[in-house]
FIRO-407840 format. One record per residue (C-alpha): x, y, z; residue number from 0; residue in three letters. Coordinates in steps of 0.05 Angstrom, whole numbers. Each point is the difference from the previous one (the first is absolute). Last residue first. Layout:
<atoms>
<<X Y Z> NUM ALA>
...
</atoms>
This chain:
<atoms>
<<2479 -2673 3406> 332 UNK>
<<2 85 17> 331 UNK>
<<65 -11 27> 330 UNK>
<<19 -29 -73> 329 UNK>
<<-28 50 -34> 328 UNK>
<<32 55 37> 327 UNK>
<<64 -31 -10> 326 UNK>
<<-18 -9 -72> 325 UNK>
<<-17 63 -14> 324 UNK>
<<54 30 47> 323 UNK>
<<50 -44 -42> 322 UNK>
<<-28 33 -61> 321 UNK>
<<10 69 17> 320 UNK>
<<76 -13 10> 319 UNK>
<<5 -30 -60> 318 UNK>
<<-28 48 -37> 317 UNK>
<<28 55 33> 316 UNK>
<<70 -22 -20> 315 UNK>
<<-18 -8 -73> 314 UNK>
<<-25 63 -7> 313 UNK>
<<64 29 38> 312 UNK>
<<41 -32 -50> 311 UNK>
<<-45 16 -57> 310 UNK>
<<2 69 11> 309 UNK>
<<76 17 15> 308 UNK>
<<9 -37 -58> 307 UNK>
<<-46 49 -44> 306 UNK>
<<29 65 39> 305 UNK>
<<-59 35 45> 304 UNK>
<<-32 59 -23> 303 UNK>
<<-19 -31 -69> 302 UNK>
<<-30 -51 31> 301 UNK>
<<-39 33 53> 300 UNK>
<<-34 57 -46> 299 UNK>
<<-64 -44 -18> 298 UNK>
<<-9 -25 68> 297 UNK>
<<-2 84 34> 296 UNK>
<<-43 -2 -59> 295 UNK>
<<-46 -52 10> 294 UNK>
<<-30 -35 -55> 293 UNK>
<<40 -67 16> 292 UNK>
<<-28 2 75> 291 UNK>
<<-70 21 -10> 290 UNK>
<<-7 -54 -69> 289 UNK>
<<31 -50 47> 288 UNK>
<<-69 0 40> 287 UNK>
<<-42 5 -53> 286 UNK>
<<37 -67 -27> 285 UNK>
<<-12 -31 63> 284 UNK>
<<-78 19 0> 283 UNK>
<<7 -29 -73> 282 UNK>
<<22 -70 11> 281 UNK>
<<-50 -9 65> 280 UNK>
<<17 26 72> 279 UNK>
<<-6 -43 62> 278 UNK>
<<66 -40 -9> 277 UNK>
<<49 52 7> 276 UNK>
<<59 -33 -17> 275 UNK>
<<22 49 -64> 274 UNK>
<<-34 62 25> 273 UNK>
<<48 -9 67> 272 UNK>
<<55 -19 -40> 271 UNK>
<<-13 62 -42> 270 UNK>
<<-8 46 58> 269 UNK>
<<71 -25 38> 268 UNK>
<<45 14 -74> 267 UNK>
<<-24 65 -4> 266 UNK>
<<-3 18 75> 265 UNK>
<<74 -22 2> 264 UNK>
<<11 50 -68> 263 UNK>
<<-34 54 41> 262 UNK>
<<43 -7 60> 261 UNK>
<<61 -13 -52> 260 UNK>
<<-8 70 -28> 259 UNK>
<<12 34 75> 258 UNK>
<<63 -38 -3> 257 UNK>
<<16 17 -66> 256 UNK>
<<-10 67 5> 255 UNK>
<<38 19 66> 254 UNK>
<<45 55 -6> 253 UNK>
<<-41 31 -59> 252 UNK>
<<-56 1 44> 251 UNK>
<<25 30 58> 250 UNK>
<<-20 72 -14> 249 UNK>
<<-46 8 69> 248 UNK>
<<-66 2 -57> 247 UNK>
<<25 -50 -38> 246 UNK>
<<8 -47 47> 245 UNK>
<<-68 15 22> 244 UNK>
<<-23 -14 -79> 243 UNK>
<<27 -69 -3> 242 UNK>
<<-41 -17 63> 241 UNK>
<<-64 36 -14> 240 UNK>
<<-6 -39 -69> 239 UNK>
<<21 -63 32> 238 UNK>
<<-55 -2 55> 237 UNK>
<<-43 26 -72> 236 UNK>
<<20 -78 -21> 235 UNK>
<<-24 -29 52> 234 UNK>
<<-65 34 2> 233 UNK>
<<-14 -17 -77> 232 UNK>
<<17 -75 31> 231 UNK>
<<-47 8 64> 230 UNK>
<<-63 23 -53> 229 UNK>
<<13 -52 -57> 228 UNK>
<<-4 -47 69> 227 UNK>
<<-70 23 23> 226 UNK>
<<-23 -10 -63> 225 UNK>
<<37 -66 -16> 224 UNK>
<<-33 -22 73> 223 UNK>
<<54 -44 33> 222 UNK>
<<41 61 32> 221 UNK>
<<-52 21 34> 220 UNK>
<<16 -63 51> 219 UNK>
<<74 37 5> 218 UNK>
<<-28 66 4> 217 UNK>
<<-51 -25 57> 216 UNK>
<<50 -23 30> 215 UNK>
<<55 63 6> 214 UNK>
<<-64 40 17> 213 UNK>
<<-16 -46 64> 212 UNK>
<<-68 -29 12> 211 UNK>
<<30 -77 -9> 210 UNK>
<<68 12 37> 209 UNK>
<<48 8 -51> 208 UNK>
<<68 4 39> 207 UNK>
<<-8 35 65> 206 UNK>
<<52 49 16> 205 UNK>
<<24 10 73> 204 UNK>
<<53 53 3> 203 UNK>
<<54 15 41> 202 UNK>
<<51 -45 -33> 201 UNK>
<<65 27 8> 200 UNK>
<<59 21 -43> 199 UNK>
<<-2 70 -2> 198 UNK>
<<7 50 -50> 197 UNK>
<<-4 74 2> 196 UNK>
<<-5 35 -58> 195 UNK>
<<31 71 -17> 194 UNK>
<<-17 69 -38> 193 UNK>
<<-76 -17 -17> 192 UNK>
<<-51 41 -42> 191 UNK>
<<11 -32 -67> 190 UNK>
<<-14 -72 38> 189 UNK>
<<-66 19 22> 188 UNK>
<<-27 -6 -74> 187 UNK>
<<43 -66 -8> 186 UNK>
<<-39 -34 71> 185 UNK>
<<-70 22 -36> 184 UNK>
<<19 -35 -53> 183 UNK>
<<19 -49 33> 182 UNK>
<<-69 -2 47> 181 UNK>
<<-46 10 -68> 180 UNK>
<<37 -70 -23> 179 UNK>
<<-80 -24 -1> 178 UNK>
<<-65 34 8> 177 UNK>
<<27 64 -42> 176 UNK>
<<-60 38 -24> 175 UNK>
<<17 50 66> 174 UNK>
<<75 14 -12> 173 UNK>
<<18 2 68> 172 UNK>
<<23 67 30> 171 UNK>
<<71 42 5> 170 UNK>
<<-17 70 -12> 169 UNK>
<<51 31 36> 168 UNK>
<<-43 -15 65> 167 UNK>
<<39 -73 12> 166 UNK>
<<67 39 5> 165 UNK>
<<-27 34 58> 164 UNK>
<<-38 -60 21> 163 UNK>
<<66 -33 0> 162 UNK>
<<0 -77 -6> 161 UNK>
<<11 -64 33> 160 UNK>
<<0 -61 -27> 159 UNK>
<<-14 -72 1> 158 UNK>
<<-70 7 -21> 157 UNK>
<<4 37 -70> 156 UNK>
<<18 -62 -40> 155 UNK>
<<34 11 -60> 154 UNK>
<<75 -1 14> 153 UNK>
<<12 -53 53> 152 UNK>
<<-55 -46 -43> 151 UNK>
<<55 -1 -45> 150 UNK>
<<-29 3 -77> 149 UNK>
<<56 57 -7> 148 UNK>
<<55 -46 9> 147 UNK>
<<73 25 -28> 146 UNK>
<<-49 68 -18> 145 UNK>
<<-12 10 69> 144 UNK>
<<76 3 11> 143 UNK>
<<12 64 -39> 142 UNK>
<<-55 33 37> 141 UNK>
<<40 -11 69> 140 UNK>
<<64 26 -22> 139 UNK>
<<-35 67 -29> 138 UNK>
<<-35 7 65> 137 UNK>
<<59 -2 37> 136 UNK>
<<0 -71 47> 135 UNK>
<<1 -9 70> 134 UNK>
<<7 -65 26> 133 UNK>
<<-28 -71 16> 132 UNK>
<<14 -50 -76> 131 UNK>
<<-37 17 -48> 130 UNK>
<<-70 -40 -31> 129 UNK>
<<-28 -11 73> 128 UNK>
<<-3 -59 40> 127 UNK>
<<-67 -47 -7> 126 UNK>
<<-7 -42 52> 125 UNK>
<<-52 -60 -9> 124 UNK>
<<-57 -30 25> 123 UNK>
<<-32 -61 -32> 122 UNK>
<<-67 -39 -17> 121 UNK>
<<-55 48 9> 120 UNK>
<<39 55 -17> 119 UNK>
<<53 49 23> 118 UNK>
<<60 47 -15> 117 UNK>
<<29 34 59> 116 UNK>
<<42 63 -19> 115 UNK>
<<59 46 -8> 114 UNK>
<<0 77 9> 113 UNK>
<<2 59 -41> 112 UNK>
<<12 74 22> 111 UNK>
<<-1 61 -38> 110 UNK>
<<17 73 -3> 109 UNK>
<<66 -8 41> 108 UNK>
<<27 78 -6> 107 UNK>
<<-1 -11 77> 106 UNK>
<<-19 -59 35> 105 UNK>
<<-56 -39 -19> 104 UNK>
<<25 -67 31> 103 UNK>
<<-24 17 71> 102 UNK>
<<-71 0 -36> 101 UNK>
<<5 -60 -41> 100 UNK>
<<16 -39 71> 99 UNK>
<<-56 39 41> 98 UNK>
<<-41 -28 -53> 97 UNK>
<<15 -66 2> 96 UNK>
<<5 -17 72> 95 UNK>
<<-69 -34 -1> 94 UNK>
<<23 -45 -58> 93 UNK>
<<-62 12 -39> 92 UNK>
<<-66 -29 -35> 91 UNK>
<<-31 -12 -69> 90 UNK>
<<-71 -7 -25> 89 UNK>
<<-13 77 1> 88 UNK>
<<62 15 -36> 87 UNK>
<<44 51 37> 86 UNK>
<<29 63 -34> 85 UNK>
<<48 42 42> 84 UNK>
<<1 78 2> 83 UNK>
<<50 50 30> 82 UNK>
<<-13 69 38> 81 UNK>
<<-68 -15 19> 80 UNK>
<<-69 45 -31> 79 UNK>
<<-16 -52 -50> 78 UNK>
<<-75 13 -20> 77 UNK>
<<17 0 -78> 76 UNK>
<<47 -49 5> 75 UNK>
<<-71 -49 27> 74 UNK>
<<-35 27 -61> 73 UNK>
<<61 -22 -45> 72 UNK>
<<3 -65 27> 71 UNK>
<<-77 -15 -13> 70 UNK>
<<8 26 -72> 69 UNK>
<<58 -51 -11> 68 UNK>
<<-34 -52 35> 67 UNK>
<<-61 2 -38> 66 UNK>
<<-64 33 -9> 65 UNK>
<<-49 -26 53> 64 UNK>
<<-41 55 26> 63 UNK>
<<25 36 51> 62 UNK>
<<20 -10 77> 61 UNK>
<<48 39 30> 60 UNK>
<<26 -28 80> 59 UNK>
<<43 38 47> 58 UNK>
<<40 -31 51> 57 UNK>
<<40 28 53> 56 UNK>
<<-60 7 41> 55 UNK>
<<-1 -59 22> 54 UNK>
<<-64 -41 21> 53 UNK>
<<-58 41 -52> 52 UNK>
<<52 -2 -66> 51 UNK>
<<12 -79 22> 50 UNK>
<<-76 -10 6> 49 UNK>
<<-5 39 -68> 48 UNK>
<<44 -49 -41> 47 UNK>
<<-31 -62 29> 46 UNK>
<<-67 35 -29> 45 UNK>
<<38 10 -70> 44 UNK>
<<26 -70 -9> 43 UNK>
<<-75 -24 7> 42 UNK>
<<3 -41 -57> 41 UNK>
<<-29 57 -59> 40 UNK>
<<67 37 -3> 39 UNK>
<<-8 66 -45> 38 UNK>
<<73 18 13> 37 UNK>
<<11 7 70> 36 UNK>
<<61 46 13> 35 UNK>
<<30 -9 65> 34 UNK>
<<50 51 16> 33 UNK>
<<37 -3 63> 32 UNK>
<<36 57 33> 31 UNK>
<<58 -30 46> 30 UNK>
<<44 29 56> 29 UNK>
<<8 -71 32> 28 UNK>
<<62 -30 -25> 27 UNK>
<<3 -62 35> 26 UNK>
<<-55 -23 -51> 25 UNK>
<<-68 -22 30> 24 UNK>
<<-51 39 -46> 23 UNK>
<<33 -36 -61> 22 UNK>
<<7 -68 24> 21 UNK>
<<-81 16 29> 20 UNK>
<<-19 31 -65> 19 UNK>
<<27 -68 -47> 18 UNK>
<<-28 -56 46> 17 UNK>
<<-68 40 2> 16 UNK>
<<3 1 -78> 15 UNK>
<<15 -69 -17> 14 UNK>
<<-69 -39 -8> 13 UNK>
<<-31 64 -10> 12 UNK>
<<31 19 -55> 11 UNK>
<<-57 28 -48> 10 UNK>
<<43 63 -17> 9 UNK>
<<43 29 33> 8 UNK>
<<47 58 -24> 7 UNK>
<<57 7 64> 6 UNK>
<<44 63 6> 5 UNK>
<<44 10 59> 4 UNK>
<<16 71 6> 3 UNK>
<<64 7 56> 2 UNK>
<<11 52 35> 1 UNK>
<<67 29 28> 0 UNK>
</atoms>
């Protein structure tokens, strides 16, 4: 069997060579890898080509930049292995970590996730998945993302495996998406599975806002009100998607107020957020609540979800939102 490894790069040439060779040096050998260089102006592309020229495993795109979402879906477009894994260009891997996904995609098993390393400049950490090691029904398994849906576990697409014939039922990335596009993309997949495989280790190496890394420059965007309005109307379509999957497989009406409380947590997050955010003036703040009042998915949540029921979860979110503030503060000092 195949494997499609899938990796948009763009200007990550500090990383990049660390992240081909873990990649070209897996125990599992039969490999196709697809670099997709998305406009990068560092030299990311030439380092690209020399691996393309030295093994011929690799195969290298290069476009103009248009985002990770577009950049994935040209490199699915090329896939010609029998599965697919997603690697981020400033990341690295265990090198037995894709002969371990692939002995784990047994039959009717349409999906493997793994554990993984969690780093920065000033710690590393294991991350263990959101379920404990099994094999769960699909059913099973979509009830439990809703206990924790903001679990790296479920959004991330690099600590899986997939299909590529589930992948080719018109599973792609929602290309206006530049954040939560990889959960989303993770639910779309999920209509297509019959079982998950889960296993407890780390096999991954993920990198935890590097200074050239999406994830950061979200973060940093995050101080710009523009930039911001733009994350939060984001946010809240990560929502839309998610209430209407579980519509879509009829689990819904199982599961309301669980898949109500993601949005009620984002609530209760945002406005904190808007509330300590000490870049923006009086009325960029009150822009900013204006998108999360005048929503409607916001409009409909409390009279979806019983008035105690509300304020008790309110309540809890608000405390626990404010001891990140102030951890984070505090660190910061």
């Amino acid at each position: 069997m195949k494997v499609s490894i899938i990796i948009p790069v763009y200007n990550a040439i500090e990383y990049l060579k660390a992240c081909i060779d873990s990649v070209l040096q897996q125990t599992y050998q039969n490999l196709e890898v697809i670099l997709v260089d998305d406009g990068s102006t560092d030299g990311s592309g030439e380092i690209c080509d020399s691996y393309a020229q030295s093994d011929e495993r690799v195969q290298v795109i290069h476009q103009e930049n248009q985002g990770v979402s577009i950049a994935r879906n040209t490199g699915l477009a090329q896939v010609k292995g029998d599965y697919v894994q997603f690697v981020d260009s400033d990341d690295w891997l265990d090198p037995n970590m894709t002969e371990i996904l692939v002995e784990e995609m047994k039959a009717e098993v349409d999906l493997v996730v793994c554990g993984f390393y969690e780093q920065n400049l000033e710690y590393a950490k294991v991350s263990a998945p959101a379920d404990p090691k099994g094999i769960y029904d699909r059913n099973l398994y979509l009830g439990r993302i809703t206990k924790n849906p903001y679990s790296f576990h479920y959004g991330v697409l690099w600590n899986k495996l997939f299909r590529t014939e589930l992948l080719k039922k018109q599973v792609q990335f929602q290309e206006a998406m530049d954040f939560g596009e990889d959960f989303i993309f993770n639910l779309q997949y999920l209509k297509h599975v019959r079982k998950i495989a889960v296993l407890d280790q780390p096999l991954y190496y993920y990198v935890r806002y590097n200074t050239g890394s999406l994830m950061y420059r979200q973060a940093v965007g995050k101080a710009e009100v523009e930039k911001y309005k733009r994350y939060l109307e984001k946010r809240l379509l990560i929502f839309r998607n998610y209430k209407q999957f579980y519509k879509e497989v009829e689990m819904y009406d199982s599961f309301s107020k669980e898949i109500l409380c993601y949005l009620l947590k984002v609530y209760v997050s945002e406005r904190l957020e808007i509330a300590v955010a000490l870049s923006f003036s009086k009325q960029e703040k009150q822009e900013c609540y204006e998108i999360l009042k005048n929503n409607p998915d916001m409009i409909a949540l409390q009279q979806e979800l019983p008035s105690l029921f509300y304020f008790k979860k309110s309540l809890q979110y608000t405390l626990g939102k404010i001891k990140v503030l102030l951890r984070n503060r505090f660190v910061k000092n």
